[in-house]
N, CA, C and O atoms as CSV, one atom per row, in Angstrom:
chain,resi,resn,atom,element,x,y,z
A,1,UNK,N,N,98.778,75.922,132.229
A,1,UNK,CA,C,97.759,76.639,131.491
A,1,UNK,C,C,98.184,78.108,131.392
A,1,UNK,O,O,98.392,78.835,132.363
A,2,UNK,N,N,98.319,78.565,129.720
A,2,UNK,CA,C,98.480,79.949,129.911
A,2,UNK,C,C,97.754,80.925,130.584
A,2,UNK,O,O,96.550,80.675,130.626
A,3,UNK,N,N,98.192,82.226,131.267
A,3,UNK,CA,C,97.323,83.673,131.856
A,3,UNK,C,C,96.382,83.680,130.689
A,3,UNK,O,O,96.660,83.460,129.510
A,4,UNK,N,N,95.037,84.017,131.304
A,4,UNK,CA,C,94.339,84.307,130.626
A,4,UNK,C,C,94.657,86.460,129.956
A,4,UNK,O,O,95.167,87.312,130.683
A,5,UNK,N,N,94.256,86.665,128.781
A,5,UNK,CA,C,94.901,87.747,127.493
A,5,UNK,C,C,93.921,88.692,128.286
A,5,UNK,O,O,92.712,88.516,128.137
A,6,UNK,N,N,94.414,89.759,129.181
A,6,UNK,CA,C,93.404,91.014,129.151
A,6,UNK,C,C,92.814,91.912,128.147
A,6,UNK,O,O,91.666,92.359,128.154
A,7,UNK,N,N,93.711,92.113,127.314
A,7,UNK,CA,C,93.351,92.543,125.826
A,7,UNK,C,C,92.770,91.775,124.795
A,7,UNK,O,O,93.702,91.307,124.142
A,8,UNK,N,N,91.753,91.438,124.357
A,8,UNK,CA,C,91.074,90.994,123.357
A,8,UNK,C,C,92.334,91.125,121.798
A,8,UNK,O,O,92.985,92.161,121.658
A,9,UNK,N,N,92.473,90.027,120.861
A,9,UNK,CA,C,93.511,90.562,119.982
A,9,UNK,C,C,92.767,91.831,119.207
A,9,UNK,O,O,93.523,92.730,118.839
A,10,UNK,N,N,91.267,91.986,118.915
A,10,UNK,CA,C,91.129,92.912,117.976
A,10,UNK,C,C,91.127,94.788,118.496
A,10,UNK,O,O,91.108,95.877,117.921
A,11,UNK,N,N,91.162,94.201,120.095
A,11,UNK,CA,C,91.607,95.883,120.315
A,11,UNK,C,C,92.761,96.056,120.487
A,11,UNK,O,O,93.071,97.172,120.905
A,12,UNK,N,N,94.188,94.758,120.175
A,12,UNK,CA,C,95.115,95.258,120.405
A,12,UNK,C,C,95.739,95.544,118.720
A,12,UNK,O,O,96.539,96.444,118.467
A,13,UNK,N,N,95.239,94.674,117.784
A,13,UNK,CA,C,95.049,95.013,116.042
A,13,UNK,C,C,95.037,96.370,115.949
A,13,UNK,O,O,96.033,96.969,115.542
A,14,UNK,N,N,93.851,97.043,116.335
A,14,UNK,CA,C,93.056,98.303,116.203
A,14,UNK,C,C,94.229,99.574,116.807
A,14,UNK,O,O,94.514,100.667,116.320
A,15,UNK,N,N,94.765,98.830,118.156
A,15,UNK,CA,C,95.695,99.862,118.552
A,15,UNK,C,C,96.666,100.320,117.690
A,15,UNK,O,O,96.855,101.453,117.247
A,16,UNK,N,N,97.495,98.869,117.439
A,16,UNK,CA,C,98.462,99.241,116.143
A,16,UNK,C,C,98.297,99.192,114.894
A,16,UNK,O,O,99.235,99.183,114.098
A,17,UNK,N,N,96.887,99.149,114.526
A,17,UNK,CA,C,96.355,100.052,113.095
A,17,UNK,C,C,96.516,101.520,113.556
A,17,UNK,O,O,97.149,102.277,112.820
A,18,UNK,N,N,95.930,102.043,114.856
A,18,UNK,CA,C,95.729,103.135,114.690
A,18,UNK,C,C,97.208,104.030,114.808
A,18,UNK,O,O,97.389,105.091,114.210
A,19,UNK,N,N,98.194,103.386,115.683
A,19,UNK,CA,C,99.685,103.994,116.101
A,19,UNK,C,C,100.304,103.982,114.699
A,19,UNK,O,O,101.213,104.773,114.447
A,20,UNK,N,N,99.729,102.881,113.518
A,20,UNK,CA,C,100.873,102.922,112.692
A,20,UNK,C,C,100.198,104.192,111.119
A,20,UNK,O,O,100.813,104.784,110.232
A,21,UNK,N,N,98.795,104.111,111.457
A,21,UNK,CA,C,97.884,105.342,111.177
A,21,UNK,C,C,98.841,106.963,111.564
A,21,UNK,O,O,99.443,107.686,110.771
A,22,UNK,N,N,98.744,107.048,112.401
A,22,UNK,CA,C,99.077,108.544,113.196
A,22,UNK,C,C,101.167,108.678,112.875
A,22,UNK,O,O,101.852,109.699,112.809
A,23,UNK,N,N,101.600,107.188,112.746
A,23,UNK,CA,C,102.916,107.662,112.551
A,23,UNK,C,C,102.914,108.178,111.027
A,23,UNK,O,O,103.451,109.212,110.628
A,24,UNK,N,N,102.055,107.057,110.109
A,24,UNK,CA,C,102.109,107.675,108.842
A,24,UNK,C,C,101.877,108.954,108.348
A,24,UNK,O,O,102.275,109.447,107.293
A,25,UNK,N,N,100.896,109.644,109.605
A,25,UNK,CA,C,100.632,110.970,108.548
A,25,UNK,C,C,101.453,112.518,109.402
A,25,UNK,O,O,101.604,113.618,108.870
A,26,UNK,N,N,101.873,112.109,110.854
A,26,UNK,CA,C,103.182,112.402,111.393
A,26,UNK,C,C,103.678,111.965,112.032
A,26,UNK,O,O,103.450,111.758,113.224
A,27,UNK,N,N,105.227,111.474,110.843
A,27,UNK,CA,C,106.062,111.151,111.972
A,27,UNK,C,C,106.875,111.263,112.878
A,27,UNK,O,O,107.469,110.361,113.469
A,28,UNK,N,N,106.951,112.652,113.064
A,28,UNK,CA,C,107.831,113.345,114.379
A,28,UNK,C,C,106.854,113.751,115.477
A,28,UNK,O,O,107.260,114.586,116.284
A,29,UNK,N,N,105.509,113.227,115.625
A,29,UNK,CA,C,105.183,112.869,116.696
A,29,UNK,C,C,105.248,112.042,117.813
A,29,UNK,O,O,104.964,110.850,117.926
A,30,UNK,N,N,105.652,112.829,118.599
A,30,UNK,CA,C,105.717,112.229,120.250
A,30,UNK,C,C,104.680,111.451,120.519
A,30,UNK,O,O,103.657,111.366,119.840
A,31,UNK,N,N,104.973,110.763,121.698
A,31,UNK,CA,C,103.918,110.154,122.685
A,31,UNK,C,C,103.231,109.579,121.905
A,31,UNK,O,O,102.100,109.580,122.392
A,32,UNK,N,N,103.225,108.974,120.778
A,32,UNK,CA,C,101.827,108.241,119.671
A,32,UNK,C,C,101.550,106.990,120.807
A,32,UNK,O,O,100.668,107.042,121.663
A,33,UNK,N,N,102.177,106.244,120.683
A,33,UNK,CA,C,101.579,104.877,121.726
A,33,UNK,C,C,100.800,105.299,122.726
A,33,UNK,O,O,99.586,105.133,122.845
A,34,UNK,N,N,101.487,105.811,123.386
A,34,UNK,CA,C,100.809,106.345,124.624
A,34,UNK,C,C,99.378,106.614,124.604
A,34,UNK,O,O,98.456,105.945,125.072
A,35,UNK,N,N,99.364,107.780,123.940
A,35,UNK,CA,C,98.080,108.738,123.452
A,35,UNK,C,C,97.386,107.529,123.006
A,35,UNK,O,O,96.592,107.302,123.919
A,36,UNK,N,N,97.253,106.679,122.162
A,36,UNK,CA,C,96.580,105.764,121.576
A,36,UNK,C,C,95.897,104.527,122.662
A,36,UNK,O,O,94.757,104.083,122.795
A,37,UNK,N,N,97.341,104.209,123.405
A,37,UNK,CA,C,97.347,103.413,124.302
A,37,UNK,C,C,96.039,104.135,125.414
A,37,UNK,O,O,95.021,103.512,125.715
A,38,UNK,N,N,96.346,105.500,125.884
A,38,UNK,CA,C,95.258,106.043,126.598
A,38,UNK,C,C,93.744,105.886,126.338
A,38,UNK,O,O,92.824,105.667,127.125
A,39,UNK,N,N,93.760,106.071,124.954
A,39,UNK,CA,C,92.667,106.657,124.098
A,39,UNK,C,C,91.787,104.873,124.727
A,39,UNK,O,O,90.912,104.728,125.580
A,40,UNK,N,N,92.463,103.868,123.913
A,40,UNK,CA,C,91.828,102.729,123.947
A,40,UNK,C,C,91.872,101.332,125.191
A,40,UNK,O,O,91.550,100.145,125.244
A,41,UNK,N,N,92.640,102.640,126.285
A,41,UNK,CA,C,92.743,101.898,127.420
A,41,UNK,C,C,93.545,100.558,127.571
A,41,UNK,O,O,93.177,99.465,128.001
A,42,UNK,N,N,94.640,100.940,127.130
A,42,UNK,CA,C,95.576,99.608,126.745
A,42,UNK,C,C,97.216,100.019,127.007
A,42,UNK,O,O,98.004,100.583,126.247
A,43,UNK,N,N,97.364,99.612,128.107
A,43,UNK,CA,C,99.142,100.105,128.895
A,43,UNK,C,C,99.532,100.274,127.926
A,43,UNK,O,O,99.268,99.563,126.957
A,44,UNK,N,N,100.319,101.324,127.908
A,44,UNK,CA,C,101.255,101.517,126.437
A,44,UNK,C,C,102.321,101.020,126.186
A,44,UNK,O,O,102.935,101.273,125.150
A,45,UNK,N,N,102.925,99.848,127.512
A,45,UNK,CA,C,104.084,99.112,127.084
A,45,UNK,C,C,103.635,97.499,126.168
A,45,UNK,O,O,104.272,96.927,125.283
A,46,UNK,N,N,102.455,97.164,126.743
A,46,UNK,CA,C,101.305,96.272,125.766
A,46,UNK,C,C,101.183,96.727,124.382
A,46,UNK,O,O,101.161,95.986,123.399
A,47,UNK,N,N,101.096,98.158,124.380
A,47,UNK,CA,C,101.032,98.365,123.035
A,47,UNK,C,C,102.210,98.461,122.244
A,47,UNK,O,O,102.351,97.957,121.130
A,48,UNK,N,N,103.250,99.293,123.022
A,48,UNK,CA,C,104.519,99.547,122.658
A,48,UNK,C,C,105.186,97.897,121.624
A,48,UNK,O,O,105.825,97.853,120.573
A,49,UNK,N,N,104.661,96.750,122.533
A,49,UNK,CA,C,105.175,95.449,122.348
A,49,UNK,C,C,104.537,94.871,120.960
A,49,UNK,O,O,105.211,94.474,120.009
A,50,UNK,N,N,102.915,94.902,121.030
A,50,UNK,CA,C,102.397,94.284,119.819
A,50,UNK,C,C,103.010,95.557,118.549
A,50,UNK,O,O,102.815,95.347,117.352
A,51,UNK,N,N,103.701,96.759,119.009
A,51,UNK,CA,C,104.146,97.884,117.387
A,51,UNK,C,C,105.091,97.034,116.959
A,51,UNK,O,O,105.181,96.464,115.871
A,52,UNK,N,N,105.724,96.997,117.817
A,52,UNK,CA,C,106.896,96.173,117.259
A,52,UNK,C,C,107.389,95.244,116.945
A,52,UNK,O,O,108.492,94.962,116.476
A,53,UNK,N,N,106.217,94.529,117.312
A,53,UNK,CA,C,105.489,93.174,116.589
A,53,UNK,C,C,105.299,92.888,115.209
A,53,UNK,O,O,105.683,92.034,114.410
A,54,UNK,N,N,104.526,93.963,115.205
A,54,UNK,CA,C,103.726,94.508,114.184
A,54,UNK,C,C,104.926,95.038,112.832
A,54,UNK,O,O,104.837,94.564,111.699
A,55,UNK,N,N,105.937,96.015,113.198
A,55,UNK,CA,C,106.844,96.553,112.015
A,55,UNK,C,C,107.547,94.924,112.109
A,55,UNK,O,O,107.296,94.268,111.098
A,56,UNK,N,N,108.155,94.384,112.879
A,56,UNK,CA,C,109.454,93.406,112.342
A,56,UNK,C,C,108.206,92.758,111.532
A,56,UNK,O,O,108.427,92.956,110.337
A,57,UNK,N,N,106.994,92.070,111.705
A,57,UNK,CA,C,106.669,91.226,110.868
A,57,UNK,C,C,106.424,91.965,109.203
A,57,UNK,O,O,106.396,91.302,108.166
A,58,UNK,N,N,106.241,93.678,109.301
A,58,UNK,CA,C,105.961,94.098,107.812
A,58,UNK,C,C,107.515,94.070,107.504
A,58,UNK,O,O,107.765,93.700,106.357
A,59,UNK,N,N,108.340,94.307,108.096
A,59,UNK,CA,C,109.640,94.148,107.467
A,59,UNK,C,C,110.331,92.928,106.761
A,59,UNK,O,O,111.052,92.883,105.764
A,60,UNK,N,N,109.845,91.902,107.654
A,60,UNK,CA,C,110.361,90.476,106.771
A,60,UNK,C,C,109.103,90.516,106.012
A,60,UNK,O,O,109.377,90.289,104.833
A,61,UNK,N,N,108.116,90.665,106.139
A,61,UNK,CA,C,107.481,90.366,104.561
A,61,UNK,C,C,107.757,91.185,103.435
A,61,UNK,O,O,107.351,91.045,102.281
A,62,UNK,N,N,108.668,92.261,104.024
A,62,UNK,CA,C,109.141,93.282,103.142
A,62,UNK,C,C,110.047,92.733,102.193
A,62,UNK,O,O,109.950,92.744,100.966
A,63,UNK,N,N,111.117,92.156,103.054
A,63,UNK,CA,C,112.431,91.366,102.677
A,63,UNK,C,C,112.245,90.535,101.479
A,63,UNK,O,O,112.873,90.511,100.420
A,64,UNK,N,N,110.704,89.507,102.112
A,64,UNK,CA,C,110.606,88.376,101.618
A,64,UNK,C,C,109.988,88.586,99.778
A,64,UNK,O,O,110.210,87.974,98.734
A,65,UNK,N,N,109.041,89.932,100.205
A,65,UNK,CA,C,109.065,90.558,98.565
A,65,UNK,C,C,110.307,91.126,97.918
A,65,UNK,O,O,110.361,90.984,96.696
A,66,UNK,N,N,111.101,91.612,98.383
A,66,UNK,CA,C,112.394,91.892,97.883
A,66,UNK,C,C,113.372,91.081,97.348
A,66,UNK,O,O,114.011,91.438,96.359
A,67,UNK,N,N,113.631,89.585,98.133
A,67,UNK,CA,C,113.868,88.843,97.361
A,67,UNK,C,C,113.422,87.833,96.003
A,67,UNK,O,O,113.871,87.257,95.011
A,68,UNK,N,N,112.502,88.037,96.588
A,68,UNK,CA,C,111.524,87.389,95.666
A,68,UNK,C,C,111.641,88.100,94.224
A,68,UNK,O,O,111.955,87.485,93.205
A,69,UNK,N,N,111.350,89.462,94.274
A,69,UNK,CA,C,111.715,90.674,93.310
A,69,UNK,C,C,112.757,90.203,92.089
A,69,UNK,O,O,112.569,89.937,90.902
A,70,UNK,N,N,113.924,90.226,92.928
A,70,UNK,CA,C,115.392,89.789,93.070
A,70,UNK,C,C,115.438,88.477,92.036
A,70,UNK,O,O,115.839,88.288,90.888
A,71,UNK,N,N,115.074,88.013,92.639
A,71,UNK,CA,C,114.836,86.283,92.027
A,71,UNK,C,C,114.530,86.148,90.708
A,71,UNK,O,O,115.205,85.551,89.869
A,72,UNK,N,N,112.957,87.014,90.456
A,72,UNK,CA,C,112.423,86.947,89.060
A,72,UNK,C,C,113.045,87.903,87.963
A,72,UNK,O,O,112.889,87.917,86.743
A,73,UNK,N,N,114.092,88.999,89.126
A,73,UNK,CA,C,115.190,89.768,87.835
A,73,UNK,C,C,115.938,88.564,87.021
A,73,UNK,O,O,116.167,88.336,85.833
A,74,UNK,N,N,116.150,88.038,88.016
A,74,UNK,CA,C,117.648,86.928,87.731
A,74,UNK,C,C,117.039,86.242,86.766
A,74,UNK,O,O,117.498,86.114,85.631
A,75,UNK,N,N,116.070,85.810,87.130
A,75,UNK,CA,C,115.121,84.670,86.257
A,75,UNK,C,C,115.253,84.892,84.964
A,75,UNK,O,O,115.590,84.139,84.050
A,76,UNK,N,N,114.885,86.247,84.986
A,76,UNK,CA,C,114.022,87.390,83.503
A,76,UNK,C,C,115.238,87.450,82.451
A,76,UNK,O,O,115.185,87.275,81.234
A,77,UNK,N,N,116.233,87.716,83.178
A,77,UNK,CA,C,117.976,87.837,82.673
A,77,UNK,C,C,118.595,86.669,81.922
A,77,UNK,O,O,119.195,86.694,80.848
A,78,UNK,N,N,118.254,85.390,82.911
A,78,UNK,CA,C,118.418,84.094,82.536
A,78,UNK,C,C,118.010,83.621,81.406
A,78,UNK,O,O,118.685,82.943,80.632
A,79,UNK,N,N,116.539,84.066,81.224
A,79,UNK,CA,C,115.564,83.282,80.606
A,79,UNK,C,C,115.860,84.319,79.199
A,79,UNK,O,O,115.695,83.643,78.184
A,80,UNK,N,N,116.215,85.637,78.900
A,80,UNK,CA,C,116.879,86.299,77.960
A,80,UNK,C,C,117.767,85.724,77.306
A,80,UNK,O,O,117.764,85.523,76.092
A,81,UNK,N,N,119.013,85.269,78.493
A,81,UNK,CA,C,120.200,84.807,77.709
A,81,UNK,C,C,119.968,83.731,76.948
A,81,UNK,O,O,120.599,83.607,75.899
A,82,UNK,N,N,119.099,82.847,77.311
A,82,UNK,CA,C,118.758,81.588,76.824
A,82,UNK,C,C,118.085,81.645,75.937
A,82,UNK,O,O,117.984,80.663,75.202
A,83,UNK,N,N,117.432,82.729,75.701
A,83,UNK,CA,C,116.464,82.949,74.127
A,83,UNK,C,C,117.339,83.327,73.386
A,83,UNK,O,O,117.302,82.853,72.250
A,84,UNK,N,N,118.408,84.267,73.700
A,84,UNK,CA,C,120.140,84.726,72.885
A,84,UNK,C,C,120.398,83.330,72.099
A,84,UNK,O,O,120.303,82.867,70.962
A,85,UNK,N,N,120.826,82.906,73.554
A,85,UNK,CA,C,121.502,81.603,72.827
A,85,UNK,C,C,120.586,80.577,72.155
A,85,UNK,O,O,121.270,80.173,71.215
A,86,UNK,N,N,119.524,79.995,72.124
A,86,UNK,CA,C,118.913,79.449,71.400
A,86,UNK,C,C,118.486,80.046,70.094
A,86,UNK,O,O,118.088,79.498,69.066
A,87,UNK,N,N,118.678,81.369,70.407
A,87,UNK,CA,C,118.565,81.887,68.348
A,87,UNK,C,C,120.067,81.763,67.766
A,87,UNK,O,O,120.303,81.543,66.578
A,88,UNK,N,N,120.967,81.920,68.682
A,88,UNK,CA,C,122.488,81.404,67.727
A,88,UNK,C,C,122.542,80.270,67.310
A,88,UNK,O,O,123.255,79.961,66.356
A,89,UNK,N,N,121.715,79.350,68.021
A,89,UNK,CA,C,122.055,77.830,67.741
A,89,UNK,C,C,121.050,77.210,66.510
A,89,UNK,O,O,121.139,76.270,65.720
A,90,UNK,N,N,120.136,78.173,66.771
A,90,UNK,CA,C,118.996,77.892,65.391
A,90,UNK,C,C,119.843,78.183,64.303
A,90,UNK,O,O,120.243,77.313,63.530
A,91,UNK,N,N,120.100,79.259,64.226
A,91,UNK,CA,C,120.894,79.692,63.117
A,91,UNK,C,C,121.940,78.964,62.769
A,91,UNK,O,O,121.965,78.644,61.581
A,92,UNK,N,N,123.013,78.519,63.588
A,92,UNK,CA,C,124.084,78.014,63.046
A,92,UNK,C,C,123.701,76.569,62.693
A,92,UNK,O,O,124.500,75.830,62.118
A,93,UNK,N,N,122.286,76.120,63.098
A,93,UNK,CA,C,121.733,74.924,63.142
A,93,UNK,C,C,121.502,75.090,60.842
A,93,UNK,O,O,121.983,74.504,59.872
A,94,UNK,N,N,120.874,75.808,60.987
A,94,UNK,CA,C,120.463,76.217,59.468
A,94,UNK,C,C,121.496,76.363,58.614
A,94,UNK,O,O,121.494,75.852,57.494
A,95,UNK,N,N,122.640,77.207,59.171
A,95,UNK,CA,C,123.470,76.969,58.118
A,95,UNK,C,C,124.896,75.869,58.230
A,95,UNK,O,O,125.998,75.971,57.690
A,96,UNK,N,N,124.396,74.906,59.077
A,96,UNK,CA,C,125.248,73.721,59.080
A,96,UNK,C,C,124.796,72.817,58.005
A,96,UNK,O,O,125.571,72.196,57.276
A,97,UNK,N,N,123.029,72.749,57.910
A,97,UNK,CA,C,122.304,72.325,57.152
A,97,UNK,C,C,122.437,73.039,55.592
A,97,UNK,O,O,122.452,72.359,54.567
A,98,UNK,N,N,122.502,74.088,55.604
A,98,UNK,CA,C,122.495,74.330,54.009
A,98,UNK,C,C,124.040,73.937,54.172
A,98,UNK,O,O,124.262,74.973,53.546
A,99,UNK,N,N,125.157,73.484,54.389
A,99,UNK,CA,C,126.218,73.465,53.915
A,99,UNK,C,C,126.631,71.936,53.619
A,99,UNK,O,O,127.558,71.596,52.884
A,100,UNK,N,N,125.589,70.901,54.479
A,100,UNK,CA,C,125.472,70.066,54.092
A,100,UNK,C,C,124.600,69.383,53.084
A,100,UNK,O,O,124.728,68.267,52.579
A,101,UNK,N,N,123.362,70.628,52.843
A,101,UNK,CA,C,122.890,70.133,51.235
A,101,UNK,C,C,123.689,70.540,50.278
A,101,UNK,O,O,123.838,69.883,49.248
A,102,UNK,N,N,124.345,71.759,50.524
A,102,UNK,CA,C,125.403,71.717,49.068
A,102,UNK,C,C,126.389,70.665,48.851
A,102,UNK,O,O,126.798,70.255,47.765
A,103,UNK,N,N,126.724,70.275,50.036
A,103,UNK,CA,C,127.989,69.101,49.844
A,103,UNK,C,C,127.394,67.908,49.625
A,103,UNK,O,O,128.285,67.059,49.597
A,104,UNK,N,N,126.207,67.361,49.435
A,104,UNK,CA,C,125.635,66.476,48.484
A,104,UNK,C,C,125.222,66.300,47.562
A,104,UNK,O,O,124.859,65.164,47.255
């Protein structure tokens, strides 16, 4: 049976809303965990752990929009060339056809 969680998850949420709050508006501040960690009574290596929790998971969802991004360029590019080429083929489609009503 797992340890029972001393931290509730929504005050440990709240912590790293608030650490990733205070880095955004400075980030060459010191001691942010800590101070936060103090503030809301939560060891700051507990907190230290769910931050960094917290950035790797915005980073792969970062990624995962980036490729994704990526993907629908390719797509967009693809789906261009293929409108290219389906108007050459109309065309040469048309005048294969008028060259075969004249030759009848």
């Amino acid at each position: 049976m797992p340890a029972p969680r001393k931290y509730p998850p929504e005050l440990i949420e709240r912590g790293v809303q608030m650490v990733a709050a205070i880095r955004h508006g400075d980030s060459g501040r010191p001691g942010v965990i800590r101070q936060v960690g103090e503030l809301l009574d939560i060891h700051p290596e507990v907190l230290r752990h769910w931050v960094k929790k917290a950035d790797a998971e915005s980073e792969e969802k970062a990624r995962g929009v980036r490729r994704e991004t990526l993907n629908l360029r390719r797509l967009e590019r693809e789906n261009a060339e293929l409108r290219r080429e389906n108007g050459i083929l109309k065309a040469a489609a048309i005048l294969f056809a008028a060259e075969i009503g004249r030759a009848s």
